[in-house]
Structures are given as structure tokens and as C-alpha cells.
Backbone bond lengths (Angstrom), bond angles and torsions (degrees), N, CA, C in turn:
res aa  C-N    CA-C-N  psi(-1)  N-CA   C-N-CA  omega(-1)  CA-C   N-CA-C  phi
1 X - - - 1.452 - - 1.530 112.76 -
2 X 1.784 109.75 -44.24 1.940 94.56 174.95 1.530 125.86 -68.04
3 X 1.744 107.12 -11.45 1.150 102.69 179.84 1.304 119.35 -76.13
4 X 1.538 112.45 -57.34 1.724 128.05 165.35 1.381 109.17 -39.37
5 X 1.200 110.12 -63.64 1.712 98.32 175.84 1.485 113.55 -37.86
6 X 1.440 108.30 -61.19 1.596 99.93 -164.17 1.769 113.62 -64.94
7 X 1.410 102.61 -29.70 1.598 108.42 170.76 1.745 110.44 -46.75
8 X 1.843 113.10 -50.66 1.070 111.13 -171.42 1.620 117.05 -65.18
9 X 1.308 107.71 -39.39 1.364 106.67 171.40 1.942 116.50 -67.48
10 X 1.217 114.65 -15.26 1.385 100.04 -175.58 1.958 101.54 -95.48
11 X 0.791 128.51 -16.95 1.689 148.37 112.26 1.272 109.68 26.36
12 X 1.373 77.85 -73.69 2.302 95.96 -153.11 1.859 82.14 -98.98
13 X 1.612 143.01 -28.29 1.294 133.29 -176.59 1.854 90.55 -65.93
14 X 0.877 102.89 -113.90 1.843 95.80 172.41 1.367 124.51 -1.58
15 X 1.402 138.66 -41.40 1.081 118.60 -175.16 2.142 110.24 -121.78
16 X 1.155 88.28 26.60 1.341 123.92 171.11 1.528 120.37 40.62
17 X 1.792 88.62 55.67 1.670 103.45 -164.05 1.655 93.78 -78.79
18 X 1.780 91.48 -156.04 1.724 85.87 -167.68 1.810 114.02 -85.25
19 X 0.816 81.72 144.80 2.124 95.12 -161.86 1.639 98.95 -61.18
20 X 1.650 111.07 -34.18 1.692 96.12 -175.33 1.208 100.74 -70.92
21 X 1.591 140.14 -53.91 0.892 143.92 160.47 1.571 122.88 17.56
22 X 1.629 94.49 -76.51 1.390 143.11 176.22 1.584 98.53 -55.33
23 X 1.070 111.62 -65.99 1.619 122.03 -176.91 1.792 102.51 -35.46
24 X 1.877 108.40 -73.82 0.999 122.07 159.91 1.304 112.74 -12.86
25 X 1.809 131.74 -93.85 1.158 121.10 -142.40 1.278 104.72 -76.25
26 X 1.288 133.80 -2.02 1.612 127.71 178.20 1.177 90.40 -81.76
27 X 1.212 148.07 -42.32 1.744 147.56 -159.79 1.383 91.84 -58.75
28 X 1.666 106.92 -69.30 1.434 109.72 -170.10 1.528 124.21 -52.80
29 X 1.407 110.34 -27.39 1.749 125.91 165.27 1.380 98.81 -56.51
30 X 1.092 156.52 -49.31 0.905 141.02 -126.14 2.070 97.51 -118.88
31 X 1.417 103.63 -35.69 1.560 112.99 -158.85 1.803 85.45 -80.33
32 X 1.575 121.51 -46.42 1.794 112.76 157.47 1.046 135.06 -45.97
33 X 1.275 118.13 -7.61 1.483 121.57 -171.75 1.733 102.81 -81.24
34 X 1.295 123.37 -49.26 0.907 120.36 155.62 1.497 145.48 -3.19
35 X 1.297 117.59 -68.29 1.541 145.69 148.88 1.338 125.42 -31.61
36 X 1.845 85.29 -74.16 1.526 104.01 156.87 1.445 118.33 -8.27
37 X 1.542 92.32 -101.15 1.808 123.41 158.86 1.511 118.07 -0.07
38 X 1.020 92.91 -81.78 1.915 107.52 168.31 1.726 108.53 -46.83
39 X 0.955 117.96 -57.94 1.735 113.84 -173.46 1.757 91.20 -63.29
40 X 0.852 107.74 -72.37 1.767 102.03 173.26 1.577 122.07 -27.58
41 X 1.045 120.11 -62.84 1.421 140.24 150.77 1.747 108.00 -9.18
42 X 1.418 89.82 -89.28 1.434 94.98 176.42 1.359 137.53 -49.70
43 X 1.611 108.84 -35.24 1.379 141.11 171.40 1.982 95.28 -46.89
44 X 1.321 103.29 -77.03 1.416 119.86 176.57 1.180 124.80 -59.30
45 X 1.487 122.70 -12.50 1.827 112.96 164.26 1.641 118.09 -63.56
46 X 1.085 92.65 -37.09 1.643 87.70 174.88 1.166 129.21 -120.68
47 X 1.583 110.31 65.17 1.542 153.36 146.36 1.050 124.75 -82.71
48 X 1.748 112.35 143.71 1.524 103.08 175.46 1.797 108.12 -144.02
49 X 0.914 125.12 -170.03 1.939 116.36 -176.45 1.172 110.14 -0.33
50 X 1.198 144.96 -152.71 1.265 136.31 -110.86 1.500 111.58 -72.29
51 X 1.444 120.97 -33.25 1.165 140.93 146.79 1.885 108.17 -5.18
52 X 1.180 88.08 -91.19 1.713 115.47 -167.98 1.519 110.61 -53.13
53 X 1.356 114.46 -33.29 1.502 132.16 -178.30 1.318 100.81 -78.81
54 X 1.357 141.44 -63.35 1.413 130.83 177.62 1.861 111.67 -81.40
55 X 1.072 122.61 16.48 1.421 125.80 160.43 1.550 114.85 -90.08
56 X 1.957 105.59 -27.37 1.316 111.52 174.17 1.782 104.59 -75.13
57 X 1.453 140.28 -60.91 1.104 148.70 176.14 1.469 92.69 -46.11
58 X 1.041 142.36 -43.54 1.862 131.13 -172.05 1.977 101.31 -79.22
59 X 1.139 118.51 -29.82 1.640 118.02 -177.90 1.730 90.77 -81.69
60 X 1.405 117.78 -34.89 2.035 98.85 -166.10 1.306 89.11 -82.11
61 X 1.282 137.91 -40.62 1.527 122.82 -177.64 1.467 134.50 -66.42
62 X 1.414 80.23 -13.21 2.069 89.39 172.23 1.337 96.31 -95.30
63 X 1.342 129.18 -41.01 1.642 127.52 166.53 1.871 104.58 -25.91
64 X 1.142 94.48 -66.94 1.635 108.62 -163.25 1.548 108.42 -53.91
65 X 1.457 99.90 -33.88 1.578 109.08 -164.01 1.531 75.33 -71.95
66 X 1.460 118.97 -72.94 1.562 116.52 -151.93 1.693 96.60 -31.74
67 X 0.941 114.29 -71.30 1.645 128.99 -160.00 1.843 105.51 -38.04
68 X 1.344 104.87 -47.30 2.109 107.00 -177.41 1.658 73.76 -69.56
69 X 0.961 157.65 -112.92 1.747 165.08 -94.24 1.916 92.03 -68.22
70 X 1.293 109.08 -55.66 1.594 100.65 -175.43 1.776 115.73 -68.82
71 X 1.605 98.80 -18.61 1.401 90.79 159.61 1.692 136.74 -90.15
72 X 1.462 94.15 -4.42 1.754 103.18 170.74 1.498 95.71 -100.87
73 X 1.293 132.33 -11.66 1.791 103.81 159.76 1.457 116.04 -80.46
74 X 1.586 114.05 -28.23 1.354 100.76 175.22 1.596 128.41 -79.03
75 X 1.563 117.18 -24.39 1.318 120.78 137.04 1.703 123.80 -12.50
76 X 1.344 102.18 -91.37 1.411 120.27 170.02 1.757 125.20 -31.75
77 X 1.642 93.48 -52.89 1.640 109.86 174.52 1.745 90.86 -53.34
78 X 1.333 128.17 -63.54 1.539 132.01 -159.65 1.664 95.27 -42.53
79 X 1.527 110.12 -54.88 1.076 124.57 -169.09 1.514 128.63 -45.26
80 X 1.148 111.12 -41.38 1.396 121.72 -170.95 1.634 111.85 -105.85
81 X 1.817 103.50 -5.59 1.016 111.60 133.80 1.428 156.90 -56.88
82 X 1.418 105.23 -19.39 1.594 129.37 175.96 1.583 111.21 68.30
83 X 2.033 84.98 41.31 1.371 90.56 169.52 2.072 111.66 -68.57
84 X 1.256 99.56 -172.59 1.123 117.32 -163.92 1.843 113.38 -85.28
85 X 1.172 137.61 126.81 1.503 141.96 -126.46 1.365 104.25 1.66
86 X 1.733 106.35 94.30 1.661 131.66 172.04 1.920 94.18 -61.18
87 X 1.136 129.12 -22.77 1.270 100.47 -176.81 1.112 132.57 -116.56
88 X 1.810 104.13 -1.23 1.458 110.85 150.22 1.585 121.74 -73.48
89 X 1.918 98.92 -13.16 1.589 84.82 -175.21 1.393 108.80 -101.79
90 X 1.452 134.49 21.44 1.110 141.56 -168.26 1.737 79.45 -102.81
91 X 1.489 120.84 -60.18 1.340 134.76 -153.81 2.177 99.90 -44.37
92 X 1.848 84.35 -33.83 1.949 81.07 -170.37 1.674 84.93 -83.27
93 X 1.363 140.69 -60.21 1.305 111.47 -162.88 1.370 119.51 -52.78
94 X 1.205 150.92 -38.27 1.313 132.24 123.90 1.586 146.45 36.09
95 X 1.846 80.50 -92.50 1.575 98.54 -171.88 1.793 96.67 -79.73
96 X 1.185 111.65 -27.98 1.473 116.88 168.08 1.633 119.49 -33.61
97 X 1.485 98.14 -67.49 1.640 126.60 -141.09 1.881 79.45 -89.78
98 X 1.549 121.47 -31.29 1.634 104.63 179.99 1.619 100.23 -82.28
99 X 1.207 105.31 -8.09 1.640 90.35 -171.34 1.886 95.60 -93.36
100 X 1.071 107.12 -42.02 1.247 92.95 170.55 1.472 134.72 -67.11
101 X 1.425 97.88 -37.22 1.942 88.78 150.10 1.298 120.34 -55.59
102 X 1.362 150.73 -48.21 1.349 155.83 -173.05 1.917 85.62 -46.67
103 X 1.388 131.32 -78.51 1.468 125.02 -174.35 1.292 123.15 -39.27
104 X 1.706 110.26 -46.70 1.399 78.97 -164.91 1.599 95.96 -106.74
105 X 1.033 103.63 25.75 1.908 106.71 165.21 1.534 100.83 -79.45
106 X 1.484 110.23 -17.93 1.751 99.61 -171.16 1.923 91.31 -114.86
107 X 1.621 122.33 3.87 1.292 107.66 161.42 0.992 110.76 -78.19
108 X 1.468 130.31 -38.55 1.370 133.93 -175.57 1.383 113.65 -83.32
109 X 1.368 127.38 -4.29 1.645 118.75 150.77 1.656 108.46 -64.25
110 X 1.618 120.24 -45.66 1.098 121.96 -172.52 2.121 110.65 -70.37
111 X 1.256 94.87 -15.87 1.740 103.99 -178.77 1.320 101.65 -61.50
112 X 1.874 117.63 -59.70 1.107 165.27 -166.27 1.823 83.28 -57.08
113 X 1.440 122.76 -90.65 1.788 115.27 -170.28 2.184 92.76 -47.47
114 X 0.606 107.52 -59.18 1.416 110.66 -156.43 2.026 101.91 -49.72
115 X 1.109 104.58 -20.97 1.496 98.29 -175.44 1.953 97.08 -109.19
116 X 1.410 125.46 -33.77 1.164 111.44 180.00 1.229 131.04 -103.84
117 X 1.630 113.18 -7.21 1.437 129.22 164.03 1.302 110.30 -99.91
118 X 1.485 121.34 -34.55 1.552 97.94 -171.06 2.031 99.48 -110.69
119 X 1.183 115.61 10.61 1.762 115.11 179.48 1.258 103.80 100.34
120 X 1.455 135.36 -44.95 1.466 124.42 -142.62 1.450 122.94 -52.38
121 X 1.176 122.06 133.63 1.267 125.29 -147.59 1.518 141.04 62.94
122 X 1.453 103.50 -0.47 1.480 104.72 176.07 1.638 111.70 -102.38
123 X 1.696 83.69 164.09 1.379 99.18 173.85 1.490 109.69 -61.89
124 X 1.328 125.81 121.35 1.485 134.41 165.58 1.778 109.12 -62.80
125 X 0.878 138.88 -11.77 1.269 152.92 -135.23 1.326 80.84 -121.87
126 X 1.295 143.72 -38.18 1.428 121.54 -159.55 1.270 127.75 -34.27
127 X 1.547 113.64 -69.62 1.182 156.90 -110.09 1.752 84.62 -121.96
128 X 1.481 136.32 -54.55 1.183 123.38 173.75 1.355 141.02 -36.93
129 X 1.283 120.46 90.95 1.110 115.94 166.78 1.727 147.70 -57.55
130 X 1.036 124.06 90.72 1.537 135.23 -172.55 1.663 113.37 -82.18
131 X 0.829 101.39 168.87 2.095 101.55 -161.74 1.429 79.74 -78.74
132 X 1.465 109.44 174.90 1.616 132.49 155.93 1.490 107.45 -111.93
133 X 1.465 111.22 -26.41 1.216 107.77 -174.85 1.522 106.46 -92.39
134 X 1.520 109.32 161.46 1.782 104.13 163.77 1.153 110.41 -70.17
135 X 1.097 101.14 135.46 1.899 129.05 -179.12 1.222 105.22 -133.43
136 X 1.856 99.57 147.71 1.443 107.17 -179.20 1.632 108.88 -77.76
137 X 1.420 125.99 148.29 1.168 144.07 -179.18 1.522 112.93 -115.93
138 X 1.174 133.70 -56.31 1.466 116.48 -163.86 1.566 90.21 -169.07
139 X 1.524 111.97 -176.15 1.206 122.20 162.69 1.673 110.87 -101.85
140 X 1.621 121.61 132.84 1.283 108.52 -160.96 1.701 91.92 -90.35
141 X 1.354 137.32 19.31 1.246 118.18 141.33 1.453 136.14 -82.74
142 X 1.447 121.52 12.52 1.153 148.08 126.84 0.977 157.02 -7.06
143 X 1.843 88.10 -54.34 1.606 87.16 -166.05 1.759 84.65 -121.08
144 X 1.525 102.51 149.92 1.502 119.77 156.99 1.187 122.61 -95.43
145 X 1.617 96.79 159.89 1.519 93.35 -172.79 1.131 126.70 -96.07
146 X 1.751 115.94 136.40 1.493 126.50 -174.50 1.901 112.19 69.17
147 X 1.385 92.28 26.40 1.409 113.38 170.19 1.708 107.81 -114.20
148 X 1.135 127.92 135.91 1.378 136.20 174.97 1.426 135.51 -67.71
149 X 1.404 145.08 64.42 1.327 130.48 -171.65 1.099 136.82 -85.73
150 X 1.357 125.05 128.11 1.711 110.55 175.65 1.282 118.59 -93.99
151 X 1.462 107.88 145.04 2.102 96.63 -161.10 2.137 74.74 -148.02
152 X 1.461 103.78 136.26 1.501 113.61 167.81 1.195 120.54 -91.05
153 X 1.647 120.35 105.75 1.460 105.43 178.97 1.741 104.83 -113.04
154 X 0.824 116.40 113.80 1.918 131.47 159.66 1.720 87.89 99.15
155 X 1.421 106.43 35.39 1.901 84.60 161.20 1.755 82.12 107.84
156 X 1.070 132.03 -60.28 1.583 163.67 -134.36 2.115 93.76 -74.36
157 X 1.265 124.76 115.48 1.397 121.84 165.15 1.697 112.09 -75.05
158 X 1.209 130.19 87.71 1.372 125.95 162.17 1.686 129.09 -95.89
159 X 1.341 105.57 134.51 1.503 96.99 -176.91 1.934 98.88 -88.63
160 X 1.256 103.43 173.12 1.511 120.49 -151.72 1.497 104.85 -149.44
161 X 0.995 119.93 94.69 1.851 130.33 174.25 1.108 126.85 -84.71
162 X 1.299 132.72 119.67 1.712 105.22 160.22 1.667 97.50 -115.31
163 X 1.151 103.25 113.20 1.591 122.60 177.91 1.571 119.54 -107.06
164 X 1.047 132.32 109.87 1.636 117.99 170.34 1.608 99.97 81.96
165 X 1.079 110.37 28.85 2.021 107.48 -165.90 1.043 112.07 46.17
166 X 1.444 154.54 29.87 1.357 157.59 114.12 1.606 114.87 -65.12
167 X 1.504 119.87 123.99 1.041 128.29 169.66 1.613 126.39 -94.41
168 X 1.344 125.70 120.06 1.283 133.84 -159.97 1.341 129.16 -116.91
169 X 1.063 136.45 105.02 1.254 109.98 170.03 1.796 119.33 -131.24
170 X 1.344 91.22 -177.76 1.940 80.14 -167.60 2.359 90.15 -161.44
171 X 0.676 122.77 148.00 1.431 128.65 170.68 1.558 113.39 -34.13
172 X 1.518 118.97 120.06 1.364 135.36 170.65 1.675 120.81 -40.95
173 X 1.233 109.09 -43.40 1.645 105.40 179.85 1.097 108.54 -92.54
174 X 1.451 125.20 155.73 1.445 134.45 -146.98 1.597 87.67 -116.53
175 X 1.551 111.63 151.35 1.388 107.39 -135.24 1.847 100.32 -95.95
176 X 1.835 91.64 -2.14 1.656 99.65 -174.66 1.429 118.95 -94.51
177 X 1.166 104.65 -21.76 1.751 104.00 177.73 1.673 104.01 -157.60
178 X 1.553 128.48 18.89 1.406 140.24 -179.79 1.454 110.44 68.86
179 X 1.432 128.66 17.87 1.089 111.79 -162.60 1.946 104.86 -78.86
180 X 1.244 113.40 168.28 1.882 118.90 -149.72 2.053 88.89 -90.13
181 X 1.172 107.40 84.92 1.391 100.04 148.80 1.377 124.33 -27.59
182 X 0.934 119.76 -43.00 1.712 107.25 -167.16 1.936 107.24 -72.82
183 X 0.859 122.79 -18.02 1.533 148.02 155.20 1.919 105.74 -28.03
184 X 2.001 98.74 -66.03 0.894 124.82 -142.04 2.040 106.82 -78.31
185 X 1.248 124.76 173.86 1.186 125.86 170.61 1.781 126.98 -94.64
186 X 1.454 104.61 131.17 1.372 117.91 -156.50 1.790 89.92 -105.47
187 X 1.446 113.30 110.24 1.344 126.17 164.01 1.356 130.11 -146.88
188 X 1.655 127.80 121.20 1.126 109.95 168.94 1.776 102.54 89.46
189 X 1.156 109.41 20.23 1.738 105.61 162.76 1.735 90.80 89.38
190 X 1.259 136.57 -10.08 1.352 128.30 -177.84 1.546 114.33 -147.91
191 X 1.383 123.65 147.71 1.428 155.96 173.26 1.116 119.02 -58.95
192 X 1.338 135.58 128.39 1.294 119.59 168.46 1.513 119.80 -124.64
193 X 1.097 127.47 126.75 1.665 128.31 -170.56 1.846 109.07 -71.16
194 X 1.820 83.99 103.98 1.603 92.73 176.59 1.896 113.06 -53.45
195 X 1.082 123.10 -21.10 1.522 119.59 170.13 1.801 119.06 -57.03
196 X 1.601 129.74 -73.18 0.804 141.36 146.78 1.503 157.42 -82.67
197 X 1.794 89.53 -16.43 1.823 102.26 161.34 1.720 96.66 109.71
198 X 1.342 113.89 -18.86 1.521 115.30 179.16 1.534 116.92 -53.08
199 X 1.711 108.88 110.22 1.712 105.68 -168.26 1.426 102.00 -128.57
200 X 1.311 97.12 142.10 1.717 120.15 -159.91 1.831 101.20 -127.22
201 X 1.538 104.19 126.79 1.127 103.46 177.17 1.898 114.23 -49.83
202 X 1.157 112.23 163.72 1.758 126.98 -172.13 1.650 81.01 -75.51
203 X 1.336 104.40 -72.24 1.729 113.06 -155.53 1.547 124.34 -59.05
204 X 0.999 115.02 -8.00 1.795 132.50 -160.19 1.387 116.45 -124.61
205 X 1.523 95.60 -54.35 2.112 116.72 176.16 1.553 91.52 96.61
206 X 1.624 116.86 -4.14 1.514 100.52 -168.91 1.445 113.02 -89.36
207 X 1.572 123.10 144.01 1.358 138.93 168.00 1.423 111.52 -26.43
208 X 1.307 101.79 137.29 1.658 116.02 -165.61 1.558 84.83 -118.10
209 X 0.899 83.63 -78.98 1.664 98.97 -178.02 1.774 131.61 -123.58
210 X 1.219 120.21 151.31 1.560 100.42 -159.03 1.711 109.40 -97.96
211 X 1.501 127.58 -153.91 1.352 114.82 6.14 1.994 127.75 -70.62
212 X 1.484 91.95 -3.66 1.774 85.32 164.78 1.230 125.75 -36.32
213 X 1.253 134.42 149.55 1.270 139.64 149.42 1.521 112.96 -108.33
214 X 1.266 123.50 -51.62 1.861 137.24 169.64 1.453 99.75 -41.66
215 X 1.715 122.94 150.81 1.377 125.64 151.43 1.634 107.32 -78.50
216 X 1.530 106.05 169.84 1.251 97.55 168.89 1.687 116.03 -95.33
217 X 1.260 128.31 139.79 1.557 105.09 168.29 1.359 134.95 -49.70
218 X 1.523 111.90 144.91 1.561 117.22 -167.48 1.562 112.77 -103.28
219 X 1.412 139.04 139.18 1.498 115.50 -173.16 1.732 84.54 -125.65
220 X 1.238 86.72 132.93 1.738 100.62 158.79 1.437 113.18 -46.03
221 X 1.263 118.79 141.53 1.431 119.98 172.41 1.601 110.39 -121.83
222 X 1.298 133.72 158.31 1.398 140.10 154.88 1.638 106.88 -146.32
223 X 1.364 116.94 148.25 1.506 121.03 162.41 1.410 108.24 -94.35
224 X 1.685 107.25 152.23 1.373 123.89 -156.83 1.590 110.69 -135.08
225 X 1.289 150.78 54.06 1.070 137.94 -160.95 1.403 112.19 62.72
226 X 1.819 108.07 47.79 1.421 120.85 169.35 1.687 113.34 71.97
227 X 1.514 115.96 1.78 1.564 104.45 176.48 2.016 82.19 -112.50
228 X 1.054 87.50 168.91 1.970 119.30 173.93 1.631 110.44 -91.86
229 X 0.951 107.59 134.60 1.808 109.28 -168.63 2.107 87.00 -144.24
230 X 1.085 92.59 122.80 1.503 106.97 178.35 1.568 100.36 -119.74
231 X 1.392 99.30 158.91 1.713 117.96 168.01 1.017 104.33 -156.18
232 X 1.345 122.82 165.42 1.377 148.05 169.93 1.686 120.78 -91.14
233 X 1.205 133.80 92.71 1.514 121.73 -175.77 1.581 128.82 -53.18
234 X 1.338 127.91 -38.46 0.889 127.63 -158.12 1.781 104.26 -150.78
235 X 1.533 110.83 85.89 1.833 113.24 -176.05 1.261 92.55 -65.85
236 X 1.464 113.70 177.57 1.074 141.66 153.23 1.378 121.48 -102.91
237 X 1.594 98.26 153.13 2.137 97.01 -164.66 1.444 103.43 -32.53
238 X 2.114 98.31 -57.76 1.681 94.03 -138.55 1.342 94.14 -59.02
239 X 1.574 141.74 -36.23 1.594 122.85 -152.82 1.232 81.33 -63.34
240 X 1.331 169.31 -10.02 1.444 126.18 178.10 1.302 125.57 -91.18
241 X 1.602 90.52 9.39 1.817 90.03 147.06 1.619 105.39 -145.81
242 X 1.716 98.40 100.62 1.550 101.84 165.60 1.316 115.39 -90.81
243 X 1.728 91.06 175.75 1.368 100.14 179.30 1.663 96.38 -136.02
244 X 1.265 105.89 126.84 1.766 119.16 -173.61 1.595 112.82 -108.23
């Protein structure tokens, strides 16, 4: 929203639409940024090396941007004030509000690498591929109860529960930053990711508590002549073409 806004207002500066207009959508660029910020924020607390270092260079460059944008609304404000040469001071809200688009058009390239080259904020879970078919998993004399195991079936890290005499399982990396469930503590019908604390019910995969937002995937289970055979019901396109 702060980017489009400011696009729309540099829009109507160039093609010399109406200036309150203009005034307007830089306001609103600027009063979104806010929000923004915070989802970013959160995104970036639980970062670390290279990550955390270009999340800092993407927050000072939207800083900077914010800062030219609040000076082409106050420009403008002067303006429609009948401040004093209205059209040199229209000329700086302007050259302001394009220069401040130019920044954070290149913070949000760096938003843009930081969420699709380096993960941040994504589901780690994407990209894992889990069988469709039943596959063997473990021996269910194995596993203890309300103890955590990790057992690899098709390449695939899944953790493996037997909780409440129901046996469960759902994908090993935790769906907010990959950290290894099987690590983590099993209480109360749900998991909790020893990395950040993000706990997802056993039975569902869905978020208990955050900073997750993603569920984790759930795999059907059945016993087979005493071993565990899990599948996955329903992949998604992209796993049918990973990359390992």
C-alpha cells in the first residue's frame, strides 16, 4: 500500500492531475507504512546472519524513503496553503515524493530478495515433499509415549507421536523458520518448536500458538504388521517438482 500510494500520487504529479488528490495518496503512503513496519518487524525478529543484516539495510531505507515522502506532504500542505512561491513549493513536494519513491522502490526489491531468496516469512514446509502413497515409517515398538521421534520416509524428515494411543504424524521442520520438531516438547495434544516456541496441535498441524502463522502438514497414519506407514492426502502442485 506505501508503495502504490506513492506511485499513484507521482501519477497525477506528471500528468498534472488534481494536487489534493496527490496530497492525499502520499498521506496515506506514509500513515501505511506503519503496519507495514510491524509485519516486517516481526518477520525480522527471528533472523539471524545474513538474514538480519540485510533486513537492517531494508528498515534504514524505508526510514529514508519515509522521511523524502513526509517532506513532499508537507511541501504540498504549504501549498494549498497559499504558501509563498506555491510553485516552487509544489516543485519540492514532487521532486521529494519521486525521490522517495526511487528508495523504497529499491527497499521493496530488497523486501522482495529477503522473502523469496532468502525464506523470510515463508512457509518452510512448502517445498517438502511427503509420499502420497503409504510408506513404511518406523517400527511402532519404537516409539514412546508423548515422546517425539524423527523417522525419514521418501527422503522427507517427519516427526511421529504416539500420544493418548493415537499415533500422529505431520512434517519435522516447523513451518516458521524449519526449526526440527522432533527436538521440541510434546504436551497437552500439541508440539512445541524448541527454536522459537511456535506450537501446533499433533491432530490438525494447526497453530496453537505463534510466532507461526502456517499449519504444519498432517500425514495419515495406519499400522501394518506392527510397522507405521504414513502418507500425505492431498500434495500441492509445486512439490511435484522439487528441488533437494
Amino acid at each position: 500500500m506505501p508503495i502504490g500510494s506513492v506511485v499513484g500520487a507521482a501519477v497525477l504529479d506528471v500528468t498534472g492531475g488534481d494536487r489534493a488528490a496527490s496530497r492525499q495518496l502520499v498521506g496515506l503512503g506514509i500513515v501505511s507504512a506503519a503496519p507495514t513496519a510491524l509485519t516486517g518487524l516481526s518477520d525480522w525478529a527471528d533472523t539471524g546472519g545474513a538474514e538480519r543484516r540485510l533486513g537492517v539495510v531494508h528498515a534504514v531505507s524505508n526510514t529514508v524513503g519515509l522521511g523524502l515522502l513526509a517532506a513532499s506532504w508537507t511541501a504540498r500542505r504549504a501549498a494549498a496553503g497559499g504558501a509563498w512561491s506555491r510553485r516552487g513549493v509544489l516543485a519540492r513536494g514532487t521532486v521529494s515524493a519521486l525521490a522517495g519513491l526511487g528508495v523504497i522502490g529499491f527497499s521493496g526489491w530488497l523486501g522482495g530478495h529477503l522473502a523469496y531468496a532468502l525464506g523470510v516469512g515463508v512457509d518452510t514446509t512448502a517445498f517438502t515433499v511427503l509420499p502420497t502413497e503409504w510408506t513404511d515409517a518406523c517400527e511402532i515398538g519404537d516409539l514412546e509415549e508423548d515422546r517425539p521421534h524423527l523417522v525419514h520416509v521418501a527422503g522427507a524428515p517427519v516427526l511421529v507421536v504416539r500420544e493418548r494411543g493415537l499415533l500422529v504424524a505431520m512434517a519435522d521442520r516447523c513451518s516458521h523458520r524449519g526449526g526440527p520438531l522432533h527436538e521440541g516438547t510434546v504436551r497437552d495434544g500439541c508440539v512445541q518448536c524448541p527454536w522459537h516456541s511456535s506450537t501446533f496441535d499433533l491432530a490438525e498441524g494447526s497453530v496453537v500458538a505463534g510466532p507461526a502463522t502456517r499449519p504444519q502438514p498432517v500425514l495419515q497414519t495406519r499400522v501394518v504388521e506392527g510397522r507405521l506407514q504414513v502418507r500425505r492426502e492431498e500434495p500441492r502442485a509445486l512439490r511435484r517438482n522439487p528441488v533437494h
